[in-house]
Backbone as a printed PyTorch tensor [residue, N CA C, xyz], in Angstrom:
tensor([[[ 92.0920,  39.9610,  96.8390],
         [ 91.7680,  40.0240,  98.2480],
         [ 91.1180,  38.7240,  98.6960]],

        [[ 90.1250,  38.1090,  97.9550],
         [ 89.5700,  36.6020,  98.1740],
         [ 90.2580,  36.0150,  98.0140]],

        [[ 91.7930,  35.8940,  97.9180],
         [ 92.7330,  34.3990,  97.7150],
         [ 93.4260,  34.5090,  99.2660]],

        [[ 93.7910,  36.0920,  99.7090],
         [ 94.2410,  36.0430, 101.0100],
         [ 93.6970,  35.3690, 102.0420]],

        [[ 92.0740,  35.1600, 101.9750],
         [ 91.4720,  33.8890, 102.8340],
         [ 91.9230,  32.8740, 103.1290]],

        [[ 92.5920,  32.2290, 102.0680],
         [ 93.0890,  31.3410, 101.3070],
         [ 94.4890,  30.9160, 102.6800]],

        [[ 95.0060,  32.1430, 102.3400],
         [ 96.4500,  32.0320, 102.7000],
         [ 97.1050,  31.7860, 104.2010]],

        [[ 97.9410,  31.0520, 104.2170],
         [ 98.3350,  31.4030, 106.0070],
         [ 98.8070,  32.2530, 106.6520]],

        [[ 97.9480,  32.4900, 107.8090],
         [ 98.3100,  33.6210, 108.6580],
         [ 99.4400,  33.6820, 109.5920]],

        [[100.1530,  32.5220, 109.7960],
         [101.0870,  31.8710, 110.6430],
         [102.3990,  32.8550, 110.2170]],

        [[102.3130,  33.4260, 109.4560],
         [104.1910,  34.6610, 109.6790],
         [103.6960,  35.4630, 109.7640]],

        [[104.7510,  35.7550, 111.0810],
         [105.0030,  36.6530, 111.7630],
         [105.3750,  38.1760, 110.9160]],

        [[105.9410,  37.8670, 109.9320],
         [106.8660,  38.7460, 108.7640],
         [105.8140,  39.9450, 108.3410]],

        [[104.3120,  39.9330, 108.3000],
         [103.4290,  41.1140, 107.9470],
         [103.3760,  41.9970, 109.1440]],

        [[103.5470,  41.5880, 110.0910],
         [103.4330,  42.2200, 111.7340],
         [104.2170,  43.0050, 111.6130]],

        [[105.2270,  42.5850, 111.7900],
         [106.7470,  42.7120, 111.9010],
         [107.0820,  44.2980, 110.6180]],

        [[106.4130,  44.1530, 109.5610],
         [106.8420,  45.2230, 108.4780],
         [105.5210,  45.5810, 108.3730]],

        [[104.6260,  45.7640, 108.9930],
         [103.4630,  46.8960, 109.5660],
         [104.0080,  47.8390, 111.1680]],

        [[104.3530,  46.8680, 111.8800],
         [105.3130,  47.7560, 113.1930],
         [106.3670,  48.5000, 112.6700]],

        [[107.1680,  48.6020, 111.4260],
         [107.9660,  48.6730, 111.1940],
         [107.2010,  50.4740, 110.5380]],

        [[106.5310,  50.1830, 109.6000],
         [105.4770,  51.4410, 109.5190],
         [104.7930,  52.3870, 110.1740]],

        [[104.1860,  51.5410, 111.2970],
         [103.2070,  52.7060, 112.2570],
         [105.1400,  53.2020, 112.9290]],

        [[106.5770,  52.5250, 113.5250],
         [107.0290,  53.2620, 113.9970],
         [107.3840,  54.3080, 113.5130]],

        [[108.0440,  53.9310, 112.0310],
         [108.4340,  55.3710, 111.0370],
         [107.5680,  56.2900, 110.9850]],

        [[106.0040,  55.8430, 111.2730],
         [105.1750,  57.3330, 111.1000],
         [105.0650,  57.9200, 112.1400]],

        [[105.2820,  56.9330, 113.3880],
         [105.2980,  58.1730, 114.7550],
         [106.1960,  58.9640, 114.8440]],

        [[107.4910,  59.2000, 113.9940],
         [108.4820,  59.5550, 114.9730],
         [108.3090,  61.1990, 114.7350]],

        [[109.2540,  61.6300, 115.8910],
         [108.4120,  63.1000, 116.7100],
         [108.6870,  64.4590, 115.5070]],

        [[109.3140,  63.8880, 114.8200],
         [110.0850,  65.1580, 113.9590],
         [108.7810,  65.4050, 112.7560]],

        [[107.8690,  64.5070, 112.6910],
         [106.4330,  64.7290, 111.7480],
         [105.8430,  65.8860, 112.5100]],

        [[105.5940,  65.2690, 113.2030],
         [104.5930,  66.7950, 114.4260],
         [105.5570,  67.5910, 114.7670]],

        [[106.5810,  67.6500, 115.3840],
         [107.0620,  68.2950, 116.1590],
         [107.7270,  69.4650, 115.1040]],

        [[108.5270,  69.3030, 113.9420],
         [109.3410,  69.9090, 112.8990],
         [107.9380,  70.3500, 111.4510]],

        [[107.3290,  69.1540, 111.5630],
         [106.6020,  69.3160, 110.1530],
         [105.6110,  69.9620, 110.0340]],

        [[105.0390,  69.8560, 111.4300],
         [103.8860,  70.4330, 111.4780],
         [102.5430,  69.6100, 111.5180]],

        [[102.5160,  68.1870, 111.0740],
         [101.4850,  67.0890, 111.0970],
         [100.8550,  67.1340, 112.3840]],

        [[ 99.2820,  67.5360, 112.4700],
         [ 99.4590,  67.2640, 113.4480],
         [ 99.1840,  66.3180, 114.3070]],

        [[ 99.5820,  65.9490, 115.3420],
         [ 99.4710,  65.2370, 116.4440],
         [ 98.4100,  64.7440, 117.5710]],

        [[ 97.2920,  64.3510, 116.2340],
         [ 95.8640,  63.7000, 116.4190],
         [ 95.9000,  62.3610, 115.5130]],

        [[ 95.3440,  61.8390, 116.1530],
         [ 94.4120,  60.1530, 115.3840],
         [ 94.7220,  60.5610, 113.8940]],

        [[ 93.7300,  61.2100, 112.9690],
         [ 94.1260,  61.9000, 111.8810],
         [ 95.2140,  62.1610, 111.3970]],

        [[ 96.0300,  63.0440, 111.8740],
         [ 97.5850,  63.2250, 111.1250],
         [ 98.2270,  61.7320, 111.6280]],

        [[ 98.2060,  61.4570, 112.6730],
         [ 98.6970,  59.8930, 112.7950],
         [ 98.5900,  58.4780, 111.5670]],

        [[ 96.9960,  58.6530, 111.1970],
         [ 96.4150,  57.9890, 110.0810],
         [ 97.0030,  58.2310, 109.0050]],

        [[ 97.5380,  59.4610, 108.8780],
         [ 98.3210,  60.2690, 107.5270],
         [ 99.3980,  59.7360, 107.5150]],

        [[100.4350,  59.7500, 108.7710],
         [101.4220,  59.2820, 108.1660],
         [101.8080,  57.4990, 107.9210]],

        [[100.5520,  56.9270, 108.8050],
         [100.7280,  55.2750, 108.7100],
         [100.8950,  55.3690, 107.0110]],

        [[ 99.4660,  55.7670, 106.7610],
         [ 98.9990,  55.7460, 105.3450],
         [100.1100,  56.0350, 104.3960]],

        [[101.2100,  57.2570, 104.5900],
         [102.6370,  57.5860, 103.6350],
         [103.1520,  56.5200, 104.0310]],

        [[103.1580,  55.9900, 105.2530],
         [104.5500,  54.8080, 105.1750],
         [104.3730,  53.4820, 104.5560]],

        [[102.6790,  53.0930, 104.6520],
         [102.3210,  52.0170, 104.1920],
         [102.6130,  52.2020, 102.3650]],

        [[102.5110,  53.5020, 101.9790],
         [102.4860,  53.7640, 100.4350],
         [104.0930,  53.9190,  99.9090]],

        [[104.6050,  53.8340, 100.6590],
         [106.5750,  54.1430, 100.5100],
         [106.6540,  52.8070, 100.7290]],

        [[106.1970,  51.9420, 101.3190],
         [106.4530,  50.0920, 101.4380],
         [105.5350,  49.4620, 100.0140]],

        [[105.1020,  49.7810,  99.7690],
         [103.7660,  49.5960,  99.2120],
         [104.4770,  49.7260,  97.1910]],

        [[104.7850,  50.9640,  97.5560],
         [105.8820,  51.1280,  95.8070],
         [106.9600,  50.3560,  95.8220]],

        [[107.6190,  49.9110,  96.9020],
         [108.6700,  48.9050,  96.3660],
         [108.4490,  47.9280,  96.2650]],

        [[107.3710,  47.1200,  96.7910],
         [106.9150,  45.7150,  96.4230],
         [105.6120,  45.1690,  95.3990]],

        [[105.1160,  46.5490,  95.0640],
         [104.0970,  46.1270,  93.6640],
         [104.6570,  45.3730,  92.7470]],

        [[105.9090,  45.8130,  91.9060],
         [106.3730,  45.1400,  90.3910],
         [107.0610,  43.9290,  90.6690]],

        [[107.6150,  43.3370,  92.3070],
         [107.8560,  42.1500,  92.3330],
         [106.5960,  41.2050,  92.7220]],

        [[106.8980,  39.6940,  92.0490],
         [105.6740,  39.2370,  92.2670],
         [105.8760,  38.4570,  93.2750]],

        [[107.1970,  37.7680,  93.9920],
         [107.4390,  37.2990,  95.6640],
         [106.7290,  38.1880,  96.5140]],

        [[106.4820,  39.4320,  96.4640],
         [105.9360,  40.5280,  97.1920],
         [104.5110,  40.5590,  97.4700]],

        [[104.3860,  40.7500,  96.2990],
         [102.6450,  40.7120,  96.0780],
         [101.9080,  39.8630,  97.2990]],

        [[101.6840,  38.7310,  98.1450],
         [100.9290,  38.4640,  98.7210],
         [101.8390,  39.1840, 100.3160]],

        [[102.6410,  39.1890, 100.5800],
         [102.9810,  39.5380, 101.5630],
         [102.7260,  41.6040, 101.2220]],

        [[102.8520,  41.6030, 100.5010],
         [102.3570,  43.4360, 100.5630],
         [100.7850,  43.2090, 101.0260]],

        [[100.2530,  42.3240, 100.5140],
         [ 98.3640,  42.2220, 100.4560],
         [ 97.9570,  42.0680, 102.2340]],

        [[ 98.6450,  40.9870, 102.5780],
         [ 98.8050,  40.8190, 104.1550],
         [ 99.2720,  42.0120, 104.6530]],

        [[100.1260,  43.0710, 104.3230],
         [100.9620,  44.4330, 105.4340],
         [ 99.6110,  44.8040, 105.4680]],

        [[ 98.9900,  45.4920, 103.9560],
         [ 97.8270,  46.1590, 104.2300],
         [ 96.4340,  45.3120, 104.7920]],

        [[ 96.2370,  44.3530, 104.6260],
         [ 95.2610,  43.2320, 105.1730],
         [ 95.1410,  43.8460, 106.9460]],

        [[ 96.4140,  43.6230, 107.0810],
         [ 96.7160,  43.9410, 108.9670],
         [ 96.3670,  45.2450, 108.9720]],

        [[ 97.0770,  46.0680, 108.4070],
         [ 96.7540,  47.6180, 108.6910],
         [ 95.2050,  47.9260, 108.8980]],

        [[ 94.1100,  47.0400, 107.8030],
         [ 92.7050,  47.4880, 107.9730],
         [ 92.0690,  46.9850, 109.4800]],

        [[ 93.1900,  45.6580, 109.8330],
         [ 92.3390,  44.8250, 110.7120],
         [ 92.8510,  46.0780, 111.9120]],

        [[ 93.8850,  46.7800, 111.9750],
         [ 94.4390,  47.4530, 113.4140],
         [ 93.7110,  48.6840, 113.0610]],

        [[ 93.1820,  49.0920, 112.2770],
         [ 92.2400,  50.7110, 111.6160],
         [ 91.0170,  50.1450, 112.2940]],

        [[ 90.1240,  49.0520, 112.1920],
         [ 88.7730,  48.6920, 112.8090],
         [ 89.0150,  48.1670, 114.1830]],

        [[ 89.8930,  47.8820, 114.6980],
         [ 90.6120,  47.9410, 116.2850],
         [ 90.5970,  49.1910, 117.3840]],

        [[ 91.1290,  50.1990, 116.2120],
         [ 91.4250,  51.7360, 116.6330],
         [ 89.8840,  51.8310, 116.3830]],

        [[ 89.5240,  51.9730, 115.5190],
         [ 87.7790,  52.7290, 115.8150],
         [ 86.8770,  52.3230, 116.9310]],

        [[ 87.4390,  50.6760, 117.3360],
         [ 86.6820,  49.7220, 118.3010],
         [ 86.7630,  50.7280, 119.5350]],

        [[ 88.5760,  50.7760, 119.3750],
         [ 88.7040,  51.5490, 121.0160],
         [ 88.2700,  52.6440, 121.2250]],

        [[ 88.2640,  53.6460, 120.3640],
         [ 87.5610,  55.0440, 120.3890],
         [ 86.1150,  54.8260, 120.4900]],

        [[ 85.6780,  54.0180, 121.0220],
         [ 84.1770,  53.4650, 121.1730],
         [ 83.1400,  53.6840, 119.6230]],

        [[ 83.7140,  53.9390, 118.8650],
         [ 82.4550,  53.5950, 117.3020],
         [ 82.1630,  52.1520, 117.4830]],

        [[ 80.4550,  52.2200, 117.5040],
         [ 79.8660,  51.2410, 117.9410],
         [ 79.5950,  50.1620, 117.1420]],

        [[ 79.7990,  49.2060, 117.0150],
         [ 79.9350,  47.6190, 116.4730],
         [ 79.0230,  48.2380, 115.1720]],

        [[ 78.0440,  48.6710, 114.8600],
         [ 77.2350,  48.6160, 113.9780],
         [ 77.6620,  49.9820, 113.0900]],

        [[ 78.1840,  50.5020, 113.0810],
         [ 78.9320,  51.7980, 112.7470],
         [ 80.6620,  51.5330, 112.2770]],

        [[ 81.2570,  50.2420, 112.5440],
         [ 82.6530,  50.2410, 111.9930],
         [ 82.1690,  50.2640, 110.9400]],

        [[ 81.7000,  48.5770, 110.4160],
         [ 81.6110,  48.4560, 109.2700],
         [ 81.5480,  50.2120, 108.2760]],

        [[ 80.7610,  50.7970, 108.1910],
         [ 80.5800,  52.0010, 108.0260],
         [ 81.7420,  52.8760, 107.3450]],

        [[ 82.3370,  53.3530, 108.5130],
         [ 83.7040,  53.8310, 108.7630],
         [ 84.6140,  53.2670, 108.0930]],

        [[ 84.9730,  51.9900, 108.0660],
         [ 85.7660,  50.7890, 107.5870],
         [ 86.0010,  51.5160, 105.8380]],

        [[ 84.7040,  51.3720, 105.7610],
         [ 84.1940,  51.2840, 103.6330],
         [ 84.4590,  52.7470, 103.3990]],

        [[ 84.0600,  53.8390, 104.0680],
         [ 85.1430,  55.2080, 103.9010],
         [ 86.2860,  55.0760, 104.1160]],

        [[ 87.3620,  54.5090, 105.2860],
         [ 88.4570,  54.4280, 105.3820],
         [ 89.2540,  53.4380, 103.8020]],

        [[ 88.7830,  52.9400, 103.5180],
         [ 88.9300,  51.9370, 102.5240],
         [ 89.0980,  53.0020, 101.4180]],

        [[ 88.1150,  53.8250, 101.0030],
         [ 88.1460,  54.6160, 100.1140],
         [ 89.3090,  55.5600,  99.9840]],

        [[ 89.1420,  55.6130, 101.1600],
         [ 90.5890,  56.9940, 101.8020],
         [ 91.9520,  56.6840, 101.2320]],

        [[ 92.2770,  55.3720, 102.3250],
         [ 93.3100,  54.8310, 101.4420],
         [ 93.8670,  54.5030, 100.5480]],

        [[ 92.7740,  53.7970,  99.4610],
         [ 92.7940,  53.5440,  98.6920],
         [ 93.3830,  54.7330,  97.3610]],

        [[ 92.4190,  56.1660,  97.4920],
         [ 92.4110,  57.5500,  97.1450],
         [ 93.5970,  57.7100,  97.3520]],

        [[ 94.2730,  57.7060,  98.5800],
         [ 95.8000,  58.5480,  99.0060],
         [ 96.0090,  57.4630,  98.0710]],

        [[ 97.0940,  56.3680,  98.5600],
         [ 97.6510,  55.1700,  97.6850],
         [ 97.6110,  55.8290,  96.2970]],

        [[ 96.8990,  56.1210,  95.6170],
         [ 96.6550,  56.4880,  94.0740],
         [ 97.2730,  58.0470,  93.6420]],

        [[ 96.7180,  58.7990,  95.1170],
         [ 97.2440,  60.1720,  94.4670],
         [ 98.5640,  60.3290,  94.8420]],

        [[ 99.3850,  59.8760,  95.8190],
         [100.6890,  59.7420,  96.0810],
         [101.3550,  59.2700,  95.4140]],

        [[100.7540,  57.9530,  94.5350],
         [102.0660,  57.3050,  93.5650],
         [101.7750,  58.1970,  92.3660]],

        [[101.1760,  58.7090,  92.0430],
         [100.9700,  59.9460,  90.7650],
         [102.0540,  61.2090,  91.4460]],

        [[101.7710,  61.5620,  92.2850],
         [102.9040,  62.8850,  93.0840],
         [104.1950,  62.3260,  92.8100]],

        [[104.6550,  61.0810,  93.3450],
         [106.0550,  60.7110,  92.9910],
         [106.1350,  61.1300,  92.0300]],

        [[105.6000,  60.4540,  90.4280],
         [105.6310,  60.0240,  89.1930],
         [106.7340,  61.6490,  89.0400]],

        [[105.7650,  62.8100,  89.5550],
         [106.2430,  64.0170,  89.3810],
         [107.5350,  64.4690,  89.8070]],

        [[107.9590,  65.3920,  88.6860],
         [109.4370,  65.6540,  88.6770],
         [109.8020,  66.8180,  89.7430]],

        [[108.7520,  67.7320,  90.2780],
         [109.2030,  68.4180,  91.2990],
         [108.4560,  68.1790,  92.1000]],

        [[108.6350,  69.2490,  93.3710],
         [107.8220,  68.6870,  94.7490],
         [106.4580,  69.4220,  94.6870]],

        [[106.0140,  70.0330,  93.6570],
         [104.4090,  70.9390,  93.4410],
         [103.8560,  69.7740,  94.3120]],

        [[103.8800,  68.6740,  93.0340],
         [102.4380,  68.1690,  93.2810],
         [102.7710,  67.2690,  93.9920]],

        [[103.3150,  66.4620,  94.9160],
         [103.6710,  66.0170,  96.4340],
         [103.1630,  67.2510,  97.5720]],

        [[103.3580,  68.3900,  97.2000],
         [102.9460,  69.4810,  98.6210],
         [101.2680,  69.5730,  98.3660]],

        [[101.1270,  69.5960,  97.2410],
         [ 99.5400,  69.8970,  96.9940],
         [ 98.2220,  68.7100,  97.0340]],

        [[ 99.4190,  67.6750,  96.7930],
         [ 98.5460,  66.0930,  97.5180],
         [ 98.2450,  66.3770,  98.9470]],

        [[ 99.5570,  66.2550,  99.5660],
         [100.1120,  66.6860, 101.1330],
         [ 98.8030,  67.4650, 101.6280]],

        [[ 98.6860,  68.9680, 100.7640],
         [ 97.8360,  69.7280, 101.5640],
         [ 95.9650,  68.9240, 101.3360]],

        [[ 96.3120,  68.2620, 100.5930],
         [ 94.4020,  68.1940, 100.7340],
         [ 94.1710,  66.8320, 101.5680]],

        [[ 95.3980,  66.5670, 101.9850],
         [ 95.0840,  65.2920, 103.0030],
         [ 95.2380,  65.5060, 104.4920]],

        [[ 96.3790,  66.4000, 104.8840],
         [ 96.7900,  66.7860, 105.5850],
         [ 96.5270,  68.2840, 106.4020]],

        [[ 95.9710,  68.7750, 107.1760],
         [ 94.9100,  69.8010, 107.5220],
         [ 96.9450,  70.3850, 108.5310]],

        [[ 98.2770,  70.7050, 107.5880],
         [ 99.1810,  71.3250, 108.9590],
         [ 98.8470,  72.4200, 109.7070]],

        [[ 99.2410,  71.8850, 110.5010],
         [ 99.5520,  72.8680, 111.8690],
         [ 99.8680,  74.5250, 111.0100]],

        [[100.9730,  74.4880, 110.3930],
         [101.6000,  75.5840, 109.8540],
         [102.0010,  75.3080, 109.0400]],

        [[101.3500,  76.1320, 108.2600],
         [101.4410,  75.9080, 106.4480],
         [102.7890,  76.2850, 105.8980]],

        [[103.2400,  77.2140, 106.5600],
         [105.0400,  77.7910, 106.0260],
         [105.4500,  76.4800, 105.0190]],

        [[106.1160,  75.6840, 106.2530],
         [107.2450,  74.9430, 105.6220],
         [107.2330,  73.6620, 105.8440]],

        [[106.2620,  73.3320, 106.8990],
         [105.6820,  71.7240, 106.7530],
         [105.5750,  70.9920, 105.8580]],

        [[104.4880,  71.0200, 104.9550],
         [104.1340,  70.3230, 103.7110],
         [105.4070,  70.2510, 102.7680]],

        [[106.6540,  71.2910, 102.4900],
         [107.2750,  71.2640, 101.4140],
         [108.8510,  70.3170, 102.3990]],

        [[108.7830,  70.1840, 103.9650],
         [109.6220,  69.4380, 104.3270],
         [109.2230,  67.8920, 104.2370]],

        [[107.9860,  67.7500, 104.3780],
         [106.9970,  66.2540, 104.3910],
         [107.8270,  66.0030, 103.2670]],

        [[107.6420,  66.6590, 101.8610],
         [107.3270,  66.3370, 100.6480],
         [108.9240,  65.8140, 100.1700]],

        [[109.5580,  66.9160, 100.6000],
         [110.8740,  66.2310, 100.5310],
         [111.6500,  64.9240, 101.1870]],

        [[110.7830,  65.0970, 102.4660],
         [111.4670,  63.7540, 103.0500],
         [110.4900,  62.3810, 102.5170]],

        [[109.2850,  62.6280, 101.6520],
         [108.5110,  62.0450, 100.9670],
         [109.8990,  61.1960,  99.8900]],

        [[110.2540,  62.0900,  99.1430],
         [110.8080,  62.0140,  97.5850],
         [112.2530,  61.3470,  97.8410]],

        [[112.8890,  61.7390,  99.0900],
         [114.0650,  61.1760,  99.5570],
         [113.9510,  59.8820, 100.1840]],

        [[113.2340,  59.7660, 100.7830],
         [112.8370,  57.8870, 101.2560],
         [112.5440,  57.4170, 100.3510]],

        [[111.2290,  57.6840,  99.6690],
         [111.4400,  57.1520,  98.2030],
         [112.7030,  56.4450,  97.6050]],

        [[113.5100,  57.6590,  96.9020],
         [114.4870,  57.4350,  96.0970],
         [115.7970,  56.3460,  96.9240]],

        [[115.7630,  56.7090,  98.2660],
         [116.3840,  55.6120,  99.2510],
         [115.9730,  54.1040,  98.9340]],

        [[114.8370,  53.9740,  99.2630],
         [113.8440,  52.7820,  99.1740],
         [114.3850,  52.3940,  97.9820]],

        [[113.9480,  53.1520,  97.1110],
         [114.1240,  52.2150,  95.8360],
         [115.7560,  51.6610,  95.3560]],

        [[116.5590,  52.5340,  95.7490],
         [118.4320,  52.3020,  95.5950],
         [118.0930,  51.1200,  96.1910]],

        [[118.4160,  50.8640,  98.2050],
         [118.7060,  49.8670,  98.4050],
         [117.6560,  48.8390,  99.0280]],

        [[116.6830,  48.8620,  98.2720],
         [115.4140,  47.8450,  98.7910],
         [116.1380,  46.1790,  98.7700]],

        [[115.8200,  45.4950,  99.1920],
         [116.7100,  44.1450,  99.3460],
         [115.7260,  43.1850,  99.7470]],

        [[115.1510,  42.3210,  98.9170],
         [114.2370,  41.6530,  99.1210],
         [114.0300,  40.7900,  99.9800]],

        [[115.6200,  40.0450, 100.8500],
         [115.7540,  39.2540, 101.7370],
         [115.1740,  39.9880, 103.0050]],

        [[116.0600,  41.2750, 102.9930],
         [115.4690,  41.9720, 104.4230],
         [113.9760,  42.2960, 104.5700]],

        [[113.1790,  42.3680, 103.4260],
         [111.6420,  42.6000, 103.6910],
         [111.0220,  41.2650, 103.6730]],

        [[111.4800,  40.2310, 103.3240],
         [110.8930,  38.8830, 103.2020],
         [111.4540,  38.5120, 105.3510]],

        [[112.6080,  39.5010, 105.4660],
         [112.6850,  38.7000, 106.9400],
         [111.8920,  40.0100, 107.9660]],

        [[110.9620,  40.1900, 107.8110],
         [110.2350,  41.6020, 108.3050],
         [110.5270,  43.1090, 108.4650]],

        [[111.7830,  43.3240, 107.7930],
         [112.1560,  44.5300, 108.0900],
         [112.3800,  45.8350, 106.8650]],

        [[112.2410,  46.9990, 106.9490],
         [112.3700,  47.8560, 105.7690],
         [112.8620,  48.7170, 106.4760]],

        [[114.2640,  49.7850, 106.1960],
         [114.9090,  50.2860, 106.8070],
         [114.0610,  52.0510, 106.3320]],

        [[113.4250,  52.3080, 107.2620],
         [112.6360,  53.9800, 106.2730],
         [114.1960,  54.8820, 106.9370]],

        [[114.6830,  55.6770, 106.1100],
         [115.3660,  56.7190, 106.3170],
         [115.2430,  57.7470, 107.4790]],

        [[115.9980,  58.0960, 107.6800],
         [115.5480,  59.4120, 109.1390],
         [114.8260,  60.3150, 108.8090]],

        [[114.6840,  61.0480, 109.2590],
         [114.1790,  62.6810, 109.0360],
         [115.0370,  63.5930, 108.8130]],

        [[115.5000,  64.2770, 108.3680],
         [116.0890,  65.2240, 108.7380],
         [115.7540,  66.5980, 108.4770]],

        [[116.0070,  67.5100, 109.5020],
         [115.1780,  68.8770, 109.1590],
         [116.4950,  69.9200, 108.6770]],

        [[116.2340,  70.5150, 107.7770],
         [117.2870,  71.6390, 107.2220],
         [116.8640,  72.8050, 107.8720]],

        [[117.9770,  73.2490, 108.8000],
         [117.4970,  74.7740, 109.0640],
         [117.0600,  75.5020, 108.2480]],

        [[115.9220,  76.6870, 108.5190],
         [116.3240,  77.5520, 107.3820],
         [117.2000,  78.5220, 107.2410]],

        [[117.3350,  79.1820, 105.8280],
         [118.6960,  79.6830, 105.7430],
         [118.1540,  81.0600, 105.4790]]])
């Protein structure tokens, strides 16, 4: 984290594949189908999955490594932005900041352990202790799947040119009726 000081801030390319994140986590089929809900909080939840689905494909390369350090670098600087605007008072981010830090840090760790796993248990049971759904039915076990399927997407056709030129293609949603 002390070498990123270091580094130049001049590309555009961390922006660019952090926008690329907060959009995949807004889109309406989280709240609207999944059940996430549709507060600051579940919002934070899903930046946090998308930043951790970008986040596993560029650890084991080492071209990656400083430009992954910058996605999340930005993400903390737009997390103490968002607390700014919700009025938490100058002397109180910091604060907030060093729990949020923890948070992330925590998810980041227990999510790439849930992948590791061969069924969707322990992806729904991460899911539930982070995630407060709306409706417990079938939310968490649709998250979890569309968790394991971007994933396994990501990793087939990750392409290092297209994330070096700001972009990561996250998969759709898709909701399976039930049957």
């Amino acid at each position: 984290m002390i070498m990123s000081l270091f580094r130049s801030r001049s590309s555009p390319i961390p922006a660019l594949l952090y926008k690329e994140v907060v959009a995949a986590s807004r889109r309406e089929t989280f709240y609207r189908d999944f059940a996430v809900p549709d507060t600051p909080q579940g919002r934070f939840e899903m930046v946090v999955l998308h930043a951790c689905l970008l986040l596993r494909q560029t650890r084991h390369r080492p071209e990656m490594e400083a430009l992954a350090q910058d996605v999340v670098d930005l993400m903390f600087t737009e997390l103490d932005s968002a607390l700014r605007e919700m009025g938490i008072g100058d002397m109180a981010v910091p604060r907030r900041m060093k729990k949020l830090a923890g948070a992330i840090y925590g998810r980041f760790a227990a999510y790439d352990e849930a992948f590791k796993s061969k069924t969707s248990d322990d992806m729904c049971e991460t899911l539930r202790r982070n995630i407060d759904f709306a409706d417990r039915s079938g939310g968490v076990m649709a998250l979890a799947d569309y968790l394991r399927a971007a994933d396994d997407i990501l990793t087939r056709q990750f392409d290092v040119e297209t994330v070096l030129a700001g972009r990561i293609d996250f998969p759709p949603c898709v909701v399976t009726p039930a049957s």
